[in-house]
N, C-alpha and C positions, 0 to 999 in steps of 0.2 A: 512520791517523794515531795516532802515541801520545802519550800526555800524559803527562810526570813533572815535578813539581815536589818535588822533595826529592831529597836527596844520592844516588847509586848510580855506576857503571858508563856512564853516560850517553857522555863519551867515548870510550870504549874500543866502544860500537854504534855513535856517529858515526863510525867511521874504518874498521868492517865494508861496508862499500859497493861496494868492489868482486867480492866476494864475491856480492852481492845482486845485481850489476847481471848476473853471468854464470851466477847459478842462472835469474834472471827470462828473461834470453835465451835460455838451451836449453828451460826450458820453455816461453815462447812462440813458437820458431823451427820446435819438433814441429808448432803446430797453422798458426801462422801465415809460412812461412819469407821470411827476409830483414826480418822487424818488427824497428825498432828500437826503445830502450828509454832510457826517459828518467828520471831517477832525481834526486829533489830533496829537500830539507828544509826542513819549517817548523817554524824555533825560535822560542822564547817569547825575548823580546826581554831582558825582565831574570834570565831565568834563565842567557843566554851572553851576558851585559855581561861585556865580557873587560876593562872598567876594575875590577868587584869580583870578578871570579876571572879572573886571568890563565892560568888551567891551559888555558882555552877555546882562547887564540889559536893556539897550535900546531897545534889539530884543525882550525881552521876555516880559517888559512894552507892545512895541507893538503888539506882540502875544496876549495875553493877553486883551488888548481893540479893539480887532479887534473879539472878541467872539469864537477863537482858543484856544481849552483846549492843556494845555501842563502838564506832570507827568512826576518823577524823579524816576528814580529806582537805584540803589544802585549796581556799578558794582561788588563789592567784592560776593554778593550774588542776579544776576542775576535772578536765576530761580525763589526763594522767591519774588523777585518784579514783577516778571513777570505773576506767578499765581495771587498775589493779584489785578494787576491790569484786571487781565481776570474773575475772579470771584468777584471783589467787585466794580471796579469802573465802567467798561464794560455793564454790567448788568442794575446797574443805570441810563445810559443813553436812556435807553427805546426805545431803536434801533428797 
């Protein structure tokens, strides 16, 4: 997980993914072959509020239609977003 809260590059690594998802597959296909690979993002919910920077909705449209889940967690209470998403959405995905 990485955490930035201050201005950078930030979009331009969200939209690196599939890149990630086909280095992550050949090197787990060496050890494990036929693993698939699941590849998500959790954003901080007011750092990609695409109502105060709209530069956001473009990456996260194409996040989004490109079948990369993305979730928002809520930085004022970090750890409550963070269990829900390890107990409720994590689970769901039938890993």
């Amino acid at each position: 997980m990485k955490y930035q809260d201050g201005a950078g590059s930030v979009d331009e690594k969200l939209q690196s993914f599939p890149f990630k998802v086909k280095q992550f597959e050949k090197l787990l296909n060496n050890k494990v072959p036929g693993i698939k690979v699941y590849y998500w993002y959790i954003l901080y919910e007011d750092y990609f509020d695409v109502q105060n920077n709209p530069s956001f909705k473009d990456t996260l449209d194409y996040i989004k239609s490109s079948n990369i889940s993305y979730y928002f967690l809520v930085p004022k209470d970090k750890e409550k977003s963070f269990n829900i998403f390890k107990n409720d959405i994590f689970p769901k995905m039938n890993i």
